[in-house]
N, C-alpha and C positions, 0 to 999 in steps of 0.2 A: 561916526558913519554918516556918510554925506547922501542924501538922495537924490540931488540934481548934481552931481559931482562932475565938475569939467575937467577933461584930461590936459596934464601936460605933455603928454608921450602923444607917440605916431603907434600907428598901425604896423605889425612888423613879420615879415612872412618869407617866407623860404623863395627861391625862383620860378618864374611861370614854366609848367611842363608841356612840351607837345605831346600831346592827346592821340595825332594823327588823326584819320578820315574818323568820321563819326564817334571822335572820343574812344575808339578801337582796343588802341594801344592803352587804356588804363585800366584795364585789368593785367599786365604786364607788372614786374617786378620793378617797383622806386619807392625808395627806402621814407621813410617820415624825415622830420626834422627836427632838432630838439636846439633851444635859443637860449644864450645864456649869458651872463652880465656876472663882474665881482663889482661890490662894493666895500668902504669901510667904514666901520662901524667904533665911534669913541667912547660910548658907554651904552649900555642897555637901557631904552627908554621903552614905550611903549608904542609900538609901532605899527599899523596897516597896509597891507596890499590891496590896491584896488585895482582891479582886471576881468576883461572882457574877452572873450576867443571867439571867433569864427571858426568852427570846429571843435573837439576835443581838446582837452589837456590835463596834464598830469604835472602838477604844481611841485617842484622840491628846495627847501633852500639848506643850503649845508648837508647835503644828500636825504635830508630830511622830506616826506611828503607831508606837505601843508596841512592837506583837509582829506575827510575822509567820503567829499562829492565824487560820484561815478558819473559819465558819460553828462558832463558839465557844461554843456552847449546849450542854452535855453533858445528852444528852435521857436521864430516868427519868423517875420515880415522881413528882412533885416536891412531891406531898405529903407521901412520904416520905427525900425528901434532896433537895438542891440543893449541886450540886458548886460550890464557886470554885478559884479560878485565882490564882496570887502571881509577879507579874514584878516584875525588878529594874527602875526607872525611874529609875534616879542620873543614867545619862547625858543622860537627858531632859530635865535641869534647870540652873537656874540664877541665879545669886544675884538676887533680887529677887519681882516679882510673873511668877507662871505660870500660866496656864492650862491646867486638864483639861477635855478633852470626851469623849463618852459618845454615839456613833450608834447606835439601836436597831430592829434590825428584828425580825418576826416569829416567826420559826423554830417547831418546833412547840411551845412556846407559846400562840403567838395564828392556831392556823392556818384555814383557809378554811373555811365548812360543806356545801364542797361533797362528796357521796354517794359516798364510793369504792363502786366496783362497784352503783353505784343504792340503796344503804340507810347504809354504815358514814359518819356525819359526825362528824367526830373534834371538832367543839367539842361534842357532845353524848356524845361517847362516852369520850373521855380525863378522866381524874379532877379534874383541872385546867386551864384556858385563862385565859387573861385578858391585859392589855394589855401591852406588854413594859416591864420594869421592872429595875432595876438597884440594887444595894447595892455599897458601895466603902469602905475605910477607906486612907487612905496612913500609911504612919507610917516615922519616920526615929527609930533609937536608942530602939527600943520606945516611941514617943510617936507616939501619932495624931495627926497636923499638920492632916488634912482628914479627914469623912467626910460619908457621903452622909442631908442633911437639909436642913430648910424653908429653909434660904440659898440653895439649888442653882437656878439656873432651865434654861429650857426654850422651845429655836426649832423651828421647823417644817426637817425634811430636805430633799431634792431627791427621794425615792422618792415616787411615787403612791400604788407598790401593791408591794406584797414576799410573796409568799410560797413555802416552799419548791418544790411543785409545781409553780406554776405561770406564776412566773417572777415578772418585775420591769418596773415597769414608772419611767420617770426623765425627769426634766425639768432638764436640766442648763445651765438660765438662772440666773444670779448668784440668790437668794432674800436679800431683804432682810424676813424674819422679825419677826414683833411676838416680844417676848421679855416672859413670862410665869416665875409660879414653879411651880414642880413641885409634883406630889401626893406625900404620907408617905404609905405603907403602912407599918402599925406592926406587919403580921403576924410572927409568929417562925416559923421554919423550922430542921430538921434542918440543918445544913451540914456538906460535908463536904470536904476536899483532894481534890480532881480528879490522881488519879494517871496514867490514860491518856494515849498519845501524842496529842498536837493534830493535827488536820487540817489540811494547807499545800498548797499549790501546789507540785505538782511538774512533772513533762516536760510541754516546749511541743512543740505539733505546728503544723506550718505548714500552708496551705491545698495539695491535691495537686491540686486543679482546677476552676476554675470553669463552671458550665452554664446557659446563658441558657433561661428558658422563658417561660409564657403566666404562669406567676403572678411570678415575678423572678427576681433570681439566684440558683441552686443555688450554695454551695460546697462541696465533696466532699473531708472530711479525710483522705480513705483508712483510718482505724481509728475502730474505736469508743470512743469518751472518756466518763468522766464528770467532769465538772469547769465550769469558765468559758471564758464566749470572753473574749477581748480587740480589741479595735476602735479603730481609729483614722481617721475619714473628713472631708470636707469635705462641707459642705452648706447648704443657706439658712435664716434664722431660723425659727426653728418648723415646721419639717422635721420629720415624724415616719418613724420606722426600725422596722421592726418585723423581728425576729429571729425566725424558727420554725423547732425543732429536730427532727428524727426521727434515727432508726435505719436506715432503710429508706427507698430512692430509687428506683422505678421505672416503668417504660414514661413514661420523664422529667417523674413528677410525685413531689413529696414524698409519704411513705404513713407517716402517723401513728399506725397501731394500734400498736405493739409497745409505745410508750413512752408510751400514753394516761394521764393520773393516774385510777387507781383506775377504768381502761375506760371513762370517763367519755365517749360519744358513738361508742365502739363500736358494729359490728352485730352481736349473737347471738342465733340462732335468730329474725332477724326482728325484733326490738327491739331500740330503740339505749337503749341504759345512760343512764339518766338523772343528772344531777348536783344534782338538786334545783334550789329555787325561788331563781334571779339567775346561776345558774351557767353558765359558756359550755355549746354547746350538746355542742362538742368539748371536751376538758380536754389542749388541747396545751400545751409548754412554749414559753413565749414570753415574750420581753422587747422592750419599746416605747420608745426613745428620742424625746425633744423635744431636736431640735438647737438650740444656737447658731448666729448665720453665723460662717463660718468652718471654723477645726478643730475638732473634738469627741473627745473620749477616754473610754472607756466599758469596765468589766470588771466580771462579775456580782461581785454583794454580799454576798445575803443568800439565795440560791438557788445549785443548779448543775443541771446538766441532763445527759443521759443523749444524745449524736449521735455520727454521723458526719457529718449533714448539716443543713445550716442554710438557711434559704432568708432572704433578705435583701430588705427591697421599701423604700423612699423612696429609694435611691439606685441608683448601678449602680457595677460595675467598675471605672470611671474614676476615682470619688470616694473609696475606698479605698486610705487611705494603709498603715496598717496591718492584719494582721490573723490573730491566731492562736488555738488553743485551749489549755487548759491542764488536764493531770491536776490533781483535788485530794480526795486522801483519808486518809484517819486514816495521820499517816504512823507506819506499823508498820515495826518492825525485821524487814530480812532475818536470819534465823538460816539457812536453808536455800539450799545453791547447788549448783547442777546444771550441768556444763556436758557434751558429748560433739559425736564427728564424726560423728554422724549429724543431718544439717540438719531430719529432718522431728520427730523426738522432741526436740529443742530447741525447735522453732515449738509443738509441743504443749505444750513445759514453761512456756515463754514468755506464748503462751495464756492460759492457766487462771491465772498470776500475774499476769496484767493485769486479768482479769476477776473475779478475788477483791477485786482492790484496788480496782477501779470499784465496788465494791459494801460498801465500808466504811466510814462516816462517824459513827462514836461509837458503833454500834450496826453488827453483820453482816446487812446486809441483802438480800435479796432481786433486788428488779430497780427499774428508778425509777418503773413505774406504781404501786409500792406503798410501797418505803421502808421495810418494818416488819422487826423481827426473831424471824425464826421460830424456834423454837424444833428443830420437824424441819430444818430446815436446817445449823442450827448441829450438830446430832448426826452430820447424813449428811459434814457437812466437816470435822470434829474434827479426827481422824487426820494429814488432809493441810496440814490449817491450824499443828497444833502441829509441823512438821515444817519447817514455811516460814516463819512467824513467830516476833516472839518476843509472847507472847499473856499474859502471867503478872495483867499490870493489867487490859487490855481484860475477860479472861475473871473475874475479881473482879469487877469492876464489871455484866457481863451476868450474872452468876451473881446477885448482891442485886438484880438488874432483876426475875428472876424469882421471885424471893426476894419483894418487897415488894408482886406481884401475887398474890400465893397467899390463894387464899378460905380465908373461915371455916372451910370443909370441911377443906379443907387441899389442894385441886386447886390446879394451875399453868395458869396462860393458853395459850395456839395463839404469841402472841404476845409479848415484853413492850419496851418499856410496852404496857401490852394497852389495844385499841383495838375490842375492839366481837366481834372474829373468834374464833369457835370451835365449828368444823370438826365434827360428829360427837365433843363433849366430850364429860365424863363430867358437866358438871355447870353451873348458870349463870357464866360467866368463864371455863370450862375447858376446856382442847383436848384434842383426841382423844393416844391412848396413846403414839404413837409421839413425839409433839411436848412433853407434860409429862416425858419421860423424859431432858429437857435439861436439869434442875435436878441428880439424882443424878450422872447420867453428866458432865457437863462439871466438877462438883466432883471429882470420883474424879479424873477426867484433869489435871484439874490440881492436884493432890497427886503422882500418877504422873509427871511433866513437871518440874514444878516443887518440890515437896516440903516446900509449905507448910501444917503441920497447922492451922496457926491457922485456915486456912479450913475445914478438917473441922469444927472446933470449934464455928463462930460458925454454922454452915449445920445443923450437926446435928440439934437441935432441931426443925429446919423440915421437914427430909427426915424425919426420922422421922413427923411431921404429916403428910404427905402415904401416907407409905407404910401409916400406920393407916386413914385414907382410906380406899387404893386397896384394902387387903385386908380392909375392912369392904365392902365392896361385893357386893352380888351378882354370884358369877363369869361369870354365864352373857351377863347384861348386861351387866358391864365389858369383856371382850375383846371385844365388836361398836362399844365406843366407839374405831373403831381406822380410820381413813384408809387403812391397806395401805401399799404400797408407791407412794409418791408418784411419777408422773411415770415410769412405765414406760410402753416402745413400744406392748405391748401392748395397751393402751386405746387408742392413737392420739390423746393430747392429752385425752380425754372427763373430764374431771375427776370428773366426780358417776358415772362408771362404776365399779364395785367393782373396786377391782386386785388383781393374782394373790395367792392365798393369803393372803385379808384375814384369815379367820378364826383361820389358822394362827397371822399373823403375831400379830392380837391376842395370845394365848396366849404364845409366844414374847417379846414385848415385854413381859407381867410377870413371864415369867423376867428378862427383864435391869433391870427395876427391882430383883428380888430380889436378883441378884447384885450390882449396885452398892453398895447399901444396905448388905449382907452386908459386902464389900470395907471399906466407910468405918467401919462399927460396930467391925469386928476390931481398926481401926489407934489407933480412941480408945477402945480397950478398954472400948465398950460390949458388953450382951448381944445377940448375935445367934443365941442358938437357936431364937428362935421366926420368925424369917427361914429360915432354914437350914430348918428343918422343912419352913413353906410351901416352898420349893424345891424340895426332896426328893419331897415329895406332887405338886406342878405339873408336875412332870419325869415322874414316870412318867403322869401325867393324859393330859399331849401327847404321848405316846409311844403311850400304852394308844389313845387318839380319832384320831393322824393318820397315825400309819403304817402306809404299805400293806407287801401281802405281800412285792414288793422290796428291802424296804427303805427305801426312798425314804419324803418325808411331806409331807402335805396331798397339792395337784393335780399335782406334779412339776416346780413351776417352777423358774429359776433362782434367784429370790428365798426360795422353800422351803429350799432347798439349802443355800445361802448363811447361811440362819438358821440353820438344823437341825446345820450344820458348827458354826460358831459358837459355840452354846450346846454342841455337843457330844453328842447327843442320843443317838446311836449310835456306832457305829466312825465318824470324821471321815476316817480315811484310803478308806475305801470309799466313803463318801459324796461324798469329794471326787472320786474317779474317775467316778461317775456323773453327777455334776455336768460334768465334763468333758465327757462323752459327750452331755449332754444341750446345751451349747455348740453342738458338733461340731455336732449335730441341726437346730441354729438356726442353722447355715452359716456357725459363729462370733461370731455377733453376742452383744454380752451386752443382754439387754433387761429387765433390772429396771427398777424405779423406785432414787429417791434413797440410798434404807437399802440394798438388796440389792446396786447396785453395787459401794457402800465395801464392804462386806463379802466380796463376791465377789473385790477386790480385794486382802483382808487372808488368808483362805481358800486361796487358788489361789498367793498366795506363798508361804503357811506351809507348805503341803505342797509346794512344788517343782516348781507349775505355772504357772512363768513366762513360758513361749514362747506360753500360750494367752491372755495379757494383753497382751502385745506384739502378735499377731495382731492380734486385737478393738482395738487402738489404731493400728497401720495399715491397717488394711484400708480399699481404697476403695470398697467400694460404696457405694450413695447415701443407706445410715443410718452414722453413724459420728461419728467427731469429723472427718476431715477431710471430710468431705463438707459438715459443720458451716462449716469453715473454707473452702470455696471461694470465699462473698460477699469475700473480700479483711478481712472486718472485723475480725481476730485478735483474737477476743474465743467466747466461747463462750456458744453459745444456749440458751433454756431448757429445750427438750424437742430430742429428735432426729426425731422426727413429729410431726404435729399443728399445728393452727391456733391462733393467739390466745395467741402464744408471745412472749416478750421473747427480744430477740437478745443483751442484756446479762446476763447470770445463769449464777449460776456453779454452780450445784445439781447441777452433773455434772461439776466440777471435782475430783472424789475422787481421781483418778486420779495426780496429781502423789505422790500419799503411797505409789506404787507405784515410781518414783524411787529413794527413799532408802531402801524394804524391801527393795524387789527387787534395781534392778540397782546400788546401793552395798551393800545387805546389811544394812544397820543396823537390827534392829529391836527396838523398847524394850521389856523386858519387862513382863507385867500385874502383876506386884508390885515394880516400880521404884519405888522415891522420888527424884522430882528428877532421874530419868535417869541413876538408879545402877547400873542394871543390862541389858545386850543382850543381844540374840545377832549371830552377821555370818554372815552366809547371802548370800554375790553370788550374781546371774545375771549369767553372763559371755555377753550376750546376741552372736550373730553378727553383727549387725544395727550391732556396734559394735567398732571396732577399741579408742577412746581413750573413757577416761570417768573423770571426775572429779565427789566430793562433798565438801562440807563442811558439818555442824551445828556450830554453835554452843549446846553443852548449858548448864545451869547448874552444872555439873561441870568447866567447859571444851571446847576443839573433839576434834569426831572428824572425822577423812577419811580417806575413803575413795576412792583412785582405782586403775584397774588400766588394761595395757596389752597389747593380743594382740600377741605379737611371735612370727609363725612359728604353728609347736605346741604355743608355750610362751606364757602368762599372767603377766605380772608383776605381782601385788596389794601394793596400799602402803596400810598401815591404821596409823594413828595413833589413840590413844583416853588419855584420862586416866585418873591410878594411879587415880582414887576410884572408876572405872565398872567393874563386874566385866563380864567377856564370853567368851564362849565360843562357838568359831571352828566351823561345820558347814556342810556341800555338799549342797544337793539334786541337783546334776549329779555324771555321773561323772569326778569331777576326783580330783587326788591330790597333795600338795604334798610336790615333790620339794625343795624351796632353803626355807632360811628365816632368815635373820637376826636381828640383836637389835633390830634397829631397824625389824621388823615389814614391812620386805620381803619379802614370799612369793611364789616361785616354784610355778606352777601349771600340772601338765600331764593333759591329759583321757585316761584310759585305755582 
C-alpha cells in the first residue's frame, strides 16, 4: 500500500448533461453509468486496486463486489485533495480474462441545485461539481496490469435518479444498454491515501409495526435510524413503489418537517421555503421503485435517509416478503464503554451513542436536513466525542477540511467543505467566532489525545494565518461576529434572536483562540510572547467591561458562568458556587446553548459538582433529556424547546463526556500528550450501586469501575505505567484499604 501513490490512469466519466436553465432539468430521469474494462490474468498472484471516485461507487470484479464500503466518496475540498482507497482483490480473480466494473452515482459531487433553506444551491456554491467520474490503476508485483483509459467503455445503470438528499429513484427491469466508450479527463489532482474508517452497514432493525392509512402503509421501526432500508416484495410489471421517510408520525399522517432537505417546503413565518426552479415542492426523502412481475429486491445505494417511519404506496402488507432497516455510518471505533445498574443513565448513555453515530458519514454532521459539518458543533462535542471514539484519522482529515477552506484573509468557513453558510462571519467564506475556533482547538485536542506533533507542525503555519487575521481586526467589531450560544432554551428555538451573553461570549472566545494558539506555539517551540501579551491585556479588558459588582459577568447567565469558570477569569471556585445557585434558581434545569452546556459540564465536575449534573440529567419535567426521550425514538433531539427542530441531532449529546469525568473519574489533563497524563476524581453517585468504565487510550486501557457494598466503596482502577495520574475526592470519602493492584477501599466520613 502506497501513500503518496501516483496514478497511471486518467480520470474517467460518463458525458457532460445539459442541466437546462438553473440546472432545472436534473431532477428529470437520466440513468447513472456503470464503466467497465476485461483484462487477463496468467496466474494468481497478489494483487491491488487502487481508486478514487468523484461520486459514489459500487466496486465488482467477476460480478463479484469488492469491499463491503457504503456511500465511498470521502467528501472535501476536492480541488484541493481527492482521497483514494487500496483493496486487496487477489481473491476476486482468476486465471484467464476478468472483468472489472465501476457503478457511479452522485454523492456530493454532482449534487442537486436544489436551494437548501431557499438560497444555499450547492452546485453553485461548492468549489467543485461535475459528473461522476472515477480513476483506477490495478497492479500485481508493482506492475500496472490495467488502468483507467480511452479502452474502458460505458452502459447505462438501473438508477434514474440518485442523489444524496433526496433519495433514489430505480428501475429494476433487466437494461440491455448500447455500450459506448468513456470520456478521459486528463485533469491532475492532489491525491491522497484515505486514512479514515469506511462507512458500513451496521445493526438491522426489523419492522415494530404496521399502520394502514388514507395515504398507505405506515411502517413504524420504533427508533430513529440513519442508514438504508432493505425491501423485498411481490408485485406486477412496472408497479411503481414509492418509499417516504420521516422522523415524526402523527395524528396518523406522516409529518415531514423535521428531516426536510435544507427546509425545502417548509412553513416559516407564513412562507414555505422555496427549492428553486424544477425542484419538488417538498424536499422529502424518497426512493421510487419500477417493479418487475414477480419478486423484487431493493437496498439504498447511493443515498441513506434519516426515519423512523416510512410510508410505503404501490403495494400493501400482503406483498411484503421482506423487510428491514439498516444503520450505516463512518464505522468509528468504540474506545469508550460505560455500563451501570441504573437503567435510566444507561438509556441516556445509549442515546446520545446512537445519535452521534446517525450523524457520521465522512464528515460530523449535523442532522439530515443539512448534512454539513459545523464547525461549532464539532467544538461543543469534542470532549465527549474523544472519550467515545477513537477519532485520531477522522479528526486529520476534518482538520485539513478546514484547513483547505481558509480565505486569503486567513478566516475559516461556518462550515467545511464550506457550502455557501456563514452565520454572522468575520468576513466573505467566514463564520462567526465560535464556529472558526474548530480549526486551533480541535488541532490542540488532538495532540492532547493523541500526541501527534506532526500535526502541529503541518497546521502551524495556517493557524497562525488566521490568528494574525483575527487580531488584525477591529476589536470592537470582531467580538459582535459571534453567534452566542447556539441553541439555548432561552430563545425558545428563535434562531436569529441574540443568545444569552452574546457579547460577553464574543470576547471570551478570542481568549480561547489565544489560548489555543498559545498552547500549540509553546510545544513547537515557536514565539508565543506576542499571544501571551494579547491575553494578558484581553483578560483584564473582559474583566475591567463585564464584571458586575458580585462578582458574576456579563447578564448572569449559565452560559456566562460557564465561560467565565473556564477561562478562569476570577476565583473559579466562587464562581462555580454561584453558578450553582443560579442552576438552583432555574429549578435545575441547565439552559445554555451548545458551547455553555459542555462546559457547564467540564466546570461543575472539576470542582465537585456532580450531584447538580446528575439532577439536570434526570429530572423529568417536560424540558430535559428524558422528556426528549418520551417519543420512544432513543435518539436525541435538536433543541429541548422550540419548533423547526430535527429529532435526529446530537448537538446536546455533550453530556456523555460527564460519564468518564465524573462518575469513572478519569480526566485527561490540559497539558497531556497522547493521554499521558489524569487525574481520577469518581463520583460515587447514590443513584448507583455498580458501575463500570473502560478507555481505550493510546498509551493503553484504563478502567475504572467501583462498587457500593454496604458503607464501604470498592474502586478498582487500572491505568498504564506511561500515564502519570494522581488520585483526588471532591466528596467526603477517605480511603481506608488499598492494595498493589489498585483496589481501593472507600469509606465516606
Amino acid at each position: 500500500m502506497k501513500e503518496n501513490y501516483q496514478f497511471k490512469g486518467n480520470w474517467m466519466k460518463g458525458s457532460d448533461r445539459d442541466y437546462g436553465k438553473d440546472d432545472s432539468l436534473y431532477y428529470q430521469d437520466k440513468r447513472n453509468i456503470i464503466v467497465f474494462n476485461e483484462f487477463l490474468i496468467n496466474s494468481i498472484e497478489k494483487t491491488y486496486l487502487y481508486i478514487a471516485t468523484l461520486g459514489y461507487s459500487i466496486i465488482t470484479i467477476n460480478n463479484q463486489r469488492i469491499t463491503e464500503d457504503e456511500l465511498n466518496l470521502v467528501w472535501t475540498q476536492f480541488q484541493k485533495c481527492v482521497y483514494y482507497d487500496v483493496y486487496d482483490v487477489t481473491q476476486y480473480l482468476h486465471v484467464g480474462n476478468n472483468e472489472i466494473s465501476i457503478e457511479l452515482g452522485n454523492g456530493m459531487y454532482n449534487p442537486s441545485p436544489l436551494k437548501l433553506f431557499g438560497k444555499y444551491n450547492l452546485r453553485e456554491r461548492l468549489k467543485e461539481v461535475g459528473e461522476p467520474r472515477v480513476i483506477c490503476d490495478l497492479i500485481t508485483n508493482e506492475d500496472v496490469i490495467l488502468s483507467t483509459d480511452a479502452s474502458w467503455k460505458m452502459k447505462e445503470g438501473q438508477f434514474l435518479f440518485n442523489n444524496l438528499y433526496l433519495g433514489e429513484k430505480i428501475d429494476l427491469h433487466k437494461l440491455d444498454s448500447e455500450i459506448k466508450p468513456v470520456f478521459v479527463d486528463g485533469t491532475k489532482r492532489h491525491m491522497q491515501l484515505n486514512t479514515i474508517p469506511p462507512i458500513r452497514k451496521k445493526q438491522t432493525v426489523q419492522p415494530k409495526q404496521y399502520i394502514s392509512t388514507n395515504e398507505g402503509l405506515v411502517v413504524d421501526f420504533g427508533e430513529m435510524i440513519s442508514g438504508f432500508i432493505d425491501i423485498e416484495f411481490y408485485a406486477q410489471d412496472h408497479t411503481h413503489v414509492i418509499l417516504q421517510y420521516s422522523e415524526k408520525f402523527e395524528n396518523n399522517q406522516m409529518d415531514y418537517h423535521t428531516c426536510l432537505a435544507g427546509s425545502v417546503g417548509e412553513q416559516i413565518q407564513d412562507i414555505t421555503v422555496p427549492g428553486g426552479l424544477g425542484a419538488p415542492v417538498m424536499a422529502i426523502q424518497k426512493d421510487e421503485i419500477i417493479a418487475c412481475a414477480g419478486k423484487n429486491s431493493y437496498t439504498n445505494t447511493f443515498t441513506y435517509h434519516s426515519f423512523r417511519y416510512v410510508l410505503i404506496q404501490g403495494i400493501g402488507q400482503e406483498d411484503i416478503d421482506t423487510l428491514s432497516a439498516i444503520y450505516v455510518h463512518t464505522d468509528l471505533k468504540q474506545i469508550g464503554t460505560i455500563g451501570t445498574d441504573n437503567a435510566v443513565l444507561n438509556e441516556l448513555y445509549d442515546v446520545a451513542l446512537r445519535t452521534k453515530l446517525n450523524n457520521v458519514h465522512g464528515i460530523f454532521e449535523d442532522c439530515a436536513r443539512e448534512r454539513l459539518g459545523y464547525g461549532g458543533d464539532m467544538v461543543a462535542l469534542a470532549t465527549s466525542n474523544l472519550y467515545t471514539f477513537d477519532l485520531e484519522e477522522l479528526y486529520k482529515k476534518i482538520i485539513r477540511d478546514f484547513r483547505y477552506e481558509q480565505t486569503k484573509n486567513g478566516g475559516i468557513p461556518e462550515t467545511a467543505p464550506y457550502m455557501g453558510i456563514q452565520s454572522n462571519g468575520t468576513g466573505e467564506g467566514e463564520g462567526p467566532l465560535l464556529w472558526q475556533l474548530v480549526y486551533p482547538y480541535l488541532t490542540y485536542k488532538h495532540y492532547q489525545y493523541y500526541g501527534d506533533i506532526k500535526v502541529l507542525e503541518e497546521e502551524y503555519p495556517y493557524l497562525y494565518k488566521q490568528m494574525q487575521y483575527l487580531l488584525n481586526y477591529d476589536l470592537d467589531k470582531l467580538v459582535h461576529c459571534c453567534l452566542g450560544d447556539h441553541g439555548s432554551m432561552l430563545i425558545a428555538g428563535q434562531f436569529r434572536k441574540p443568545t444569552p451573553d452574546k457579547l460577553f461570549l464574543g470576547y471570551c472566545t478570542l481568549l480561547l483562540f489565544l489560548k489555543y494558539n498559545i498552547l500549540t506555539a509553546q510545544i513547537i517551540n515557536e514565539d508565543m510572547s506576542q499571544y501571551q501579551k494579547k491575553y494578558d491585556e484581553l483578560k483584564l479588558h473582559i474583566i475591567h467591561q463585564f464584571q458586575n459588582k458580585d462578582g458574576t459577568f456579563g447578564e448572569g447567565t449559565q452560559t456566562g458562568f460557564a465561560f467565565a469558570i473556564a477561562l478562569q477569569l476570577t476565583s473559579p471556585e466562587l464562581l462555580c458556587q454561584k453558578l450553582v445557585e443560579k442552576i438552583e434558581q432555574d429549578q435545575g434545569i441547565f439552559n445554555s446553548g451548545i458551547f455553555g452546556m459542555a462546559l457547564t459540564y467540564e466546570v461543575l465536575n472539576s470542582y465537585g459538582y456532580n450531584e447538580i449534573i446528575e439532577r439536570w440529567l434526570l429530572q423529568e419535567s417536560n424540558v430535559g433529556y428524558l422528556a426528549m426521550l418520551k417519543n420512544g425514538n432513543r435518539a436525541l433531539a435538536e433543541l429541548f424547546v422550540g419548533e423547526q427542530l430535527s429529532l435526529n441531532h446530537a448537538m446536546f449529546s455533550s453530556y456523555t463526556q460527564w460519564y468518564y469525568q465524573g462518575l469513572a473519574g478519569i480526566q485527561i489533563c490540559e497539558d497531556a500528550v497522547g493521554f499521558d497524563k489524569i487525574k481520577l476524581s469518581p463520583y460515587f453517585s447514590k443513584q448507583i450501586n455498580h458501575f463500570e468504565c473502560t478507555i481505550e487510550t493510546n498509551q493503553g486501557m484504563i478502567t475504572s469501575s467501583w462498587q457500593r457494598n454496604q458503607d464501604e466503596i470498592v474502586w478498582k482502577i487500572e491505568v498504564p505505567r506511561t500515564i502519570q495520574y494522581q488520585i483526588k475526592f471532591n466528596q467526603d470519602y477517605q480511603i481506608v484499604n488499598q492494595n498493589n493492584q489498585m483496589i481501593i477501599h472507600i469509606r465516606k466520613l
